[in-house]
Structures are given as C-alpha cells and as structure tokens.
N, C-alpha and C positions, 0 to 999 in steps of 0.2 A: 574398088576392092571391098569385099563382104565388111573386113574387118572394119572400114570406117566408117559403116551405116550406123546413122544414131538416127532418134526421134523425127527429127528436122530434117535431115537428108532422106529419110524415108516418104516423110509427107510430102515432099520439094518433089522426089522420083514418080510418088504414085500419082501427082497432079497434076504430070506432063501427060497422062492418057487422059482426051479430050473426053470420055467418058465418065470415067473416075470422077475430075471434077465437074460434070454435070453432077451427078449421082447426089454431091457432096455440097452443094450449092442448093441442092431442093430436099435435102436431108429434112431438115425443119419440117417444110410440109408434111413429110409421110405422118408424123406426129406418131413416130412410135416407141415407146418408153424406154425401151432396152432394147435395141436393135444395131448390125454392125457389117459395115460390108467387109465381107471377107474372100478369101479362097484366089483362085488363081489370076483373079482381074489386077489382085495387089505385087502378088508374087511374081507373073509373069511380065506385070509394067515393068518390076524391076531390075528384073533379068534380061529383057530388052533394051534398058539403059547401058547395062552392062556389056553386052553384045553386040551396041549399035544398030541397033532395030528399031522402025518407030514404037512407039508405047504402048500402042493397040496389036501389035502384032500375036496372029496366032491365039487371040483371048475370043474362047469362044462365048460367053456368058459370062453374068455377073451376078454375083453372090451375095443378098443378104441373109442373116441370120438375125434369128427372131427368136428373143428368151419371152416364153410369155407365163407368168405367174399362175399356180391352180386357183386362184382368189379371183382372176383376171377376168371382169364381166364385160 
C-alpha cells in the first residue's frame, strides 16, 4: 500500500530492478556533483512491486538529471 512507503521501503522497492542498482553501484564513478536518477525507472519499479510485475517491467529508459552550476567549468 502507497501509504506505508517510507525512505527505506522505497530504496528496498527501487533496488529489486537489476538496473536500478547497477546505475547506483557505479554512481560514484560518473563523478557528477549534483546528479539524480529519476523519472519513471523509480516510479514504475515501484508500481511493478505493487502489481506483481517483475521490476523492469514496461521501463523504457532511465533518467538521470543533471543540475549543473553557471560557474560550472
């Protein structure tokens, strides 16, 4: 149920897509200051838990976003 999604059960849900935590395991590498995956690879692992789906299901792409400062050389 939505309602009992906290911090911990979310990171638990988004790390059963064998993606996801690829992504998040070579995180470090990309060596990017402010960077954050996002968008539907997070949302739809999680609604595939929901729905008994596997975790990849239906994700077509993966999302990172990128803040990058106007100072930023």
């Amino acid at each position: 149920m939505l309602s009992s999604l906290t911090e911990q059960t979310f990171t638990t849900d988004i790390l059963r897509n064998p993606n996801n935590a690829v992504i998040l395991q070579r995180w470090q590498a990309l060596e990017l200051p402010d960077a954050w995956l996002v968008a539907g690879c997070l949302f739809q692992t999680v609604w595939n838990g929901i729905s008994n789906q596997t975790p990849d299901t239906d994700i077509k792409d993966y999302d990172i976003f990128i803040l990058v400062s106007p100072t930023h050389n």
